[in-house]
C-alpha positions in Angstrom: 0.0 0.0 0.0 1.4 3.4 -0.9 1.1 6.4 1.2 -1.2 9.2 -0.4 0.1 12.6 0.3 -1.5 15.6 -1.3 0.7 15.9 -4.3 -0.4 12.3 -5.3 -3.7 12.9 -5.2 -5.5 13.5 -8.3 -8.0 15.8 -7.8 -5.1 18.2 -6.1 -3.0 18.8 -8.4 -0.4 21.7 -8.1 -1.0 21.6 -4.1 2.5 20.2 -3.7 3.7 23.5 -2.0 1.0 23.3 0.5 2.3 19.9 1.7 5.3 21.3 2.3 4.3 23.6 4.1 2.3 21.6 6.6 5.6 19.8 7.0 7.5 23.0 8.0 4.8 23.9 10.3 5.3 20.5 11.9 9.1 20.9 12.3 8.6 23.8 13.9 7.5 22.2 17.3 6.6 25.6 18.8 6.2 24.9 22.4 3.7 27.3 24.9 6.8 30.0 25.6 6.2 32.8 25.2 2.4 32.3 25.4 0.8 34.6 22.0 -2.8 35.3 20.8 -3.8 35.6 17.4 -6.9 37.7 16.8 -8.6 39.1 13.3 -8.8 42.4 13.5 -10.5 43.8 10.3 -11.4 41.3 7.3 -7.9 41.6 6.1 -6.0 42.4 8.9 -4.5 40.5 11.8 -2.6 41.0 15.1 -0.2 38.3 17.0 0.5 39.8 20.3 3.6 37.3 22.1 3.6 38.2 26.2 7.4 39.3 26.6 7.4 40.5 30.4 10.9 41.5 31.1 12.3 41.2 27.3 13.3 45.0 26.2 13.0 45.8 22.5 16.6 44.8 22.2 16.4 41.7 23.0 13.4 40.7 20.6 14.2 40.0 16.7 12.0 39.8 14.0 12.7 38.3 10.2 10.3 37.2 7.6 12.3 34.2 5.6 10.4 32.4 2.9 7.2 32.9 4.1 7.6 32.4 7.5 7.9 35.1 10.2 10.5 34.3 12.9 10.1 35.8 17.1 13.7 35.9 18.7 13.9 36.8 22.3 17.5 36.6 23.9 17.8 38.5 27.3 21.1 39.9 28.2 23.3 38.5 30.6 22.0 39.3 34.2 23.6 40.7 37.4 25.0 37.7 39.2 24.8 39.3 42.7 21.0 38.8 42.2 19.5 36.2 44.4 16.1 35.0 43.8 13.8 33.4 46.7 11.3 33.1 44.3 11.9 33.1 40.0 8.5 33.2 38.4 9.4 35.1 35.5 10.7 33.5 32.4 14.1 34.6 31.6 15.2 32.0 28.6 15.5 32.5 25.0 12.7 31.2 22.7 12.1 31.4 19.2 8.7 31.4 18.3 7.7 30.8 14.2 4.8 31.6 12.1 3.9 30.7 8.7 2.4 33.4 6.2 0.2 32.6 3.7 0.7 34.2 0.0 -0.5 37.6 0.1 0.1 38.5 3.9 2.5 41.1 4.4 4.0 41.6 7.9 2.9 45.7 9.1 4.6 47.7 12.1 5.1 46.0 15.3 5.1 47.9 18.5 6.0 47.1 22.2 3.3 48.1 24.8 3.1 47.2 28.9 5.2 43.6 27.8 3.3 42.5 25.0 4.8 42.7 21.4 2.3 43.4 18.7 2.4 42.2 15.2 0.4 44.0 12.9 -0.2 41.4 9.5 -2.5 42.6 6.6 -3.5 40.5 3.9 -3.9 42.0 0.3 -7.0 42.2 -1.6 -7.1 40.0 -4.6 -7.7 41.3 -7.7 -11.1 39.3 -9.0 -10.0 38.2 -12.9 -12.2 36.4 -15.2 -9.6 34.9 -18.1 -11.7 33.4 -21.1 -9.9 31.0 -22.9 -10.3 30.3 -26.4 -11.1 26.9 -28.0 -9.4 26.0 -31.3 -10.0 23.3 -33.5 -7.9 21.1 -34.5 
């Protein structure tokens, strides 16, 4: 028995690069740090907002690579004469990773009271009727 992926199937054909992306998502193995929400906030617009409490704007990174929008965090080194009775706070690295679809473009992103916001707008397509001609052979 063969395996059908989406490629293979006949009735998708050209959907090959959405397979691969659903692998890439699957690599990604985000885990729950930091902790984001994704909301819609217009028909074509979105917002990710990542909670970053104790993170400046320094220490967070963001690059959008083939389609996919990477979240760096990497605090600087801390005071070592600090000693904690109680660490609540997250204070690793992460790398967090989303995937755009064609036709979302990544806007502004702005810091506010430890949350990062990432604005994301996706364009209007262009509605195109294409008639195609019939010869005879």
């Amino acid at each position: 028995m063969t395996k059908m992926t989406l490629s293979t199937h006949p009735f998708l054909l050209g959907f090959d690069q959405l397979e691969r992306l659903m692998e890439r998502t699957a690599k990604a193995g985000n885990d729950g740090y930091p902790p984001y929400n994704i909301e819609q906030t217009s028909e074509n617009s979105f917002r990710i907002t990542l909670a970053v409490a104790g993170f400046s704007q320094d220490d967070l990174s963001l690059t959008v690579e083939d389609r996919q929008l990477m979240v760096r965090g990497r605090q600087t080194v801390e005071d070592e004469e600090r000693v904690f009775l109680h660490r609540g706070i997250a204070a690793r690295q992460f790398q967090k990773s989303f995937v755009l679809a064609d036709g979302v473009e990544v806007g502004e992103a702005a810091m506010e009271n430890g949350l990062l916001h990432i604005d994301l707008e996706r364009a209007t397509p262009q509605s195109i009727v294409q008639t195609i001609s019939i010869t005879k052979k």
